[in-house]
C-alpha positions as CSV (number, residue, x, y, z in Angstrom):
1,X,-29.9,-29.6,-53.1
2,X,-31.7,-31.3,-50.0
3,X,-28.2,-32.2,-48.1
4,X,-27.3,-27.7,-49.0
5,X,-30.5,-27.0,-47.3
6,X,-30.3,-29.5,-44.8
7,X,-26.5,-28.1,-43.7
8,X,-27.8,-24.6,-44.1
9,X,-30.3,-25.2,-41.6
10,X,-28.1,-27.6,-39.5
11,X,-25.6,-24.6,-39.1
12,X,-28.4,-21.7,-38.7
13,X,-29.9,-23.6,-35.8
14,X,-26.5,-24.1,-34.1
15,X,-25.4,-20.6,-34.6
16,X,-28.9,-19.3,-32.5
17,X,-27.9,-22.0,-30.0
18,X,-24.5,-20.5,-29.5
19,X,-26.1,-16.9,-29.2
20,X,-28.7,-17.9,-26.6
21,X,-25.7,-19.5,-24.8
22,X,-23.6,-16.5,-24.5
23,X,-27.3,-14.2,-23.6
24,X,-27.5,-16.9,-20.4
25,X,-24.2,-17.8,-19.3
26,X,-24.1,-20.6,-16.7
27,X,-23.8,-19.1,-13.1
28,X,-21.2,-21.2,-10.9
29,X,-22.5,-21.7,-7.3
30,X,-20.5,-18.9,-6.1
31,X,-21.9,-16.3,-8.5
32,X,-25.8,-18.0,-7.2
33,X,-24.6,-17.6,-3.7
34,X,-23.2,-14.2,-3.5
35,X,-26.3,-12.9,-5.7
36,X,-28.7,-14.9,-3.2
37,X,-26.2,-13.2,-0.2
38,X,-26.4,-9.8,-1.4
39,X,-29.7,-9.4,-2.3
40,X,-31.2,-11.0,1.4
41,X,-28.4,-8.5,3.2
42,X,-30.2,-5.7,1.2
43,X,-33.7,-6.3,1.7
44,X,-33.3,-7.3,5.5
45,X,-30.7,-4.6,6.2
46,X,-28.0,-7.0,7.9
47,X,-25.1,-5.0,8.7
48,X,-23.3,-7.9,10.5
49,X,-20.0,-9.2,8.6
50,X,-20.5,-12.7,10.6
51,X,-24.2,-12.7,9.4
52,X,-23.2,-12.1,6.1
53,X,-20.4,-14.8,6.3
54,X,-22.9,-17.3,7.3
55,X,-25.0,-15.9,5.0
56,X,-23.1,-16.9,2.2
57,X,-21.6,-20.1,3.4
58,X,-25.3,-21.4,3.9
59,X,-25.9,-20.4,0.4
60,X,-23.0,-21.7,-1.3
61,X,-23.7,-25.4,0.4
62,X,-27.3,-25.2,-1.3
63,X,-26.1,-24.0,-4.4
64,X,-23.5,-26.6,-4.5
65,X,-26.6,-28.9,-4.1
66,X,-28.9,-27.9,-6.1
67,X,-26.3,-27.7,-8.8
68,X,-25.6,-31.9,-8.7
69,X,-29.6,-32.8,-8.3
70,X,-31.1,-34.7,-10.6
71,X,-34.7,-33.6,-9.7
72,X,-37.2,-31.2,-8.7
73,X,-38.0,-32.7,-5.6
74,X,-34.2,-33.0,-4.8
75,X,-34.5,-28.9,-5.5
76,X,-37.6,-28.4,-3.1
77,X,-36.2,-30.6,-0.4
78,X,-32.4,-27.6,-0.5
79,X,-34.9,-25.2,-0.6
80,X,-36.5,-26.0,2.5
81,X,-33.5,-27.2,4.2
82,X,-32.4,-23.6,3.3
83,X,-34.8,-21.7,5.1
84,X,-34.8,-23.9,8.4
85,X,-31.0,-22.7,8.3
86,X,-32.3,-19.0,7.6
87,X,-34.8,-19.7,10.5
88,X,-31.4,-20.5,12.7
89,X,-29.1,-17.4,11.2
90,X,-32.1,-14.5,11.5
91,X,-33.9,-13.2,14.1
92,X,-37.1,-13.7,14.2
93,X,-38.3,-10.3,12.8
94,X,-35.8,-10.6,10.0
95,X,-37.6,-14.3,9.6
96,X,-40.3,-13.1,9.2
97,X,-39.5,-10.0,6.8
98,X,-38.1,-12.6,4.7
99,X,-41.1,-15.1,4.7
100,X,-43.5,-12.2,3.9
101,X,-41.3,-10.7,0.7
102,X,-41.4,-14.5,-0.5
103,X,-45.1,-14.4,-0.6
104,X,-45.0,-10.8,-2.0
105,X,-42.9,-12.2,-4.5
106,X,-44.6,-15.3,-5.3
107,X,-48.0,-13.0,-5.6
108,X,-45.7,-10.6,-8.0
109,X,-44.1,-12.8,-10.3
110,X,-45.1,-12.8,-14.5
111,X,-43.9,-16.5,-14.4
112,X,-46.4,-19.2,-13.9
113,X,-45.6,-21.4,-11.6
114,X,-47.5,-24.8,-13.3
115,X,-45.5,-27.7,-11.4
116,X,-45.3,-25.3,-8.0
117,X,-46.2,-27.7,-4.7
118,X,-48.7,-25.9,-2.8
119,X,-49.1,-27.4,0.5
120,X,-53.0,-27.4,1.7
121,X,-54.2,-27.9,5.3
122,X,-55.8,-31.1,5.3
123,X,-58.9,-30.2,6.3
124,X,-59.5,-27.6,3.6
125,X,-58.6,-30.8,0.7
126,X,-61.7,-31.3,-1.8
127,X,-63.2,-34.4,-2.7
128,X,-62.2,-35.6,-5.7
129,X,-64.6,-34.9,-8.6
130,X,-66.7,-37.8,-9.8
131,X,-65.7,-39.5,-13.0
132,X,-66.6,-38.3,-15.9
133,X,-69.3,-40.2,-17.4
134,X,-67.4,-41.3,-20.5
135,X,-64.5,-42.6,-18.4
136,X,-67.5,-45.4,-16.6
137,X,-67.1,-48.3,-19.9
138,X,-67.9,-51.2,-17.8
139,X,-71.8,-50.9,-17.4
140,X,-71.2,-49.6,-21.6
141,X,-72.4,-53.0,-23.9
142,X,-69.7,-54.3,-26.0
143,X,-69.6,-52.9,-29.8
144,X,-70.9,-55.1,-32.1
145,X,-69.4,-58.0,-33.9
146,X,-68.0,-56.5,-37.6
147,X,-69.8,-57.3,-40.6
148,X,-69.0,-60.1,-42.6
């Protein structure tokens, strides 16, 4: 009777992996770098086919990247290599139309970003708090000895 149930639930919880599969196929790099292509060429207007090209070239590198990293910070560091690339492709008003929809976006988005690196001037950094006074055990006098 346990083994039934146990198979029952074995094959219930692959089935709903398979489904959620097939809801979120896995994007190659091409498919990430013509979506990324397309969607920059239609918020900053570029009508240039070389643009474009380059565009997409830059974007397929990265994707190919990001794809093999192992790590976030491997992630973060394509990212930013990306945009000092997009620094080099744009002008500097298309630059800077892109920077500002990244921070519209960032300000927009449902997600929340909990592991998101947020760089901070250093002048602006806080102190760190003090400890908390539990945390302070060595002034604390040892427990007493058990009772015999």
């Amino acid at each position: 009777m346990k083994a039934l149930l146990f198979i029952s639930l074995f094959l219930l919880a692959s089935s709903v992996a398979a489904l959620r599969a097939q809801e979120h196929p896995q994007r190659t790099p091409e498919d990430i770098a013509l979506k990324q292509t397309e969607m920059l060429v239609r918020e900053l207007g570029i009508h240039d086919s070389i643009i474009r090209d380059t565009l997409y070239r830059m974007h397929l590198k990265f994707a190919h990247k990001r794809a093999i990293s192992n790590t976030r910070a491997e992630a973060l560091q394509y990212m930013q290599e990306a945009n000092m690339e997009l620094q080099q492709i744009l002008t500097p008003e298309q630059y800077q139309q892109f920077m500002s929809q990244q921070v519209n976006h960032e300000q927009r988005s449902p997600r929340p970003h909990h592991n998101r690196i947020i760089f901070t001037p250093c002048d602006t950094l806080m102190p760190p708090p003090p400890p908390h006074p539990n945390d302070e055990a060595p002034h604390m006098p040892p427990p007493p000895p058990p009772h015999q």
